[in-house]
C-alpha positions in Angstrom: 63.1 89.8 68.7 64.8 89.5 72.4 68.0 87.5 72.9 69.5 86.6 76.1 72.8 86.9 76.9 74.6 85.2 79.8 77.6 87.0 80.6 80.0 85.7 83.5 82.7 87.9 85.0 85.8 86.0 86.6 88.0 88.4 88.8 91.8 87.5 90.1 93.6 88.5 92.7 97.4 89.3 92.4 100.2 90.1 94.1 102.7 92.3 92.2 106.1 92.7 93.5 108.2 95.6 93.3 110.5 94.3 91.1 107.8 93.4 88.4 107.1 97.0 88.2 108.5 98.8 85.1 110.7 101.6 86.0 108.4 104.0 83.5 105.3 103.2 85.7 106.7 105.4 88.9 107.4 108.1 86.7 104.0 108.3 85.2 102.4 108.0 88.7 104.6 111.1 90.3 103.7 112.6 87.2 99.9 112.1 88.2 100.1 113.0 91.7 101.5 116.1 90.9 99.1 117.1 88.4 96.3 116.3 90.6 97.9 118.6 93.7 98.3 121.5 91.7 94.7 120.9 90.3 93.3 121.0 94.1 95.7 123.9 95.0 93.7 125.5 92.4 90.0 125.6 94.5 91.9 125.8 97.6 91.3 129.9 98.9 94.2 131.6 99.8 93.5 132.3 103.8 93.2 128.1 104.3 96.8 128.0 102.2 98.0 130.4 104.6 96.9 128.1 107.4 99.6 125.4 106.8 
């Protein structure tokens, strides 16, 4: 037995403003970025470290 299924997909656009932005969410962002630096600093060889 095959059933159809319509599926319809709305997307919004919105504009957040600073001071919606819970203070926890920075945090956890910075917390991010770092984690994702020191990942890459990881493959990165030491002579092209050197370099900057």
């Amino acid at each position: 037995m095959i059933k159809e299924i319509e599926v319809s997909t709305i997307v919004e656009k919105k504009v957040i403003i600073p001071a919606e932005i819970p203070d926890g969410f920075y945090e956890k962002l910075k917390e991010k970025i770092i984690e994702e630096l020191s990942e890459r600093e990881k493959y990165i060889s030491p002579e092209r470290s050197k370099e900057r």
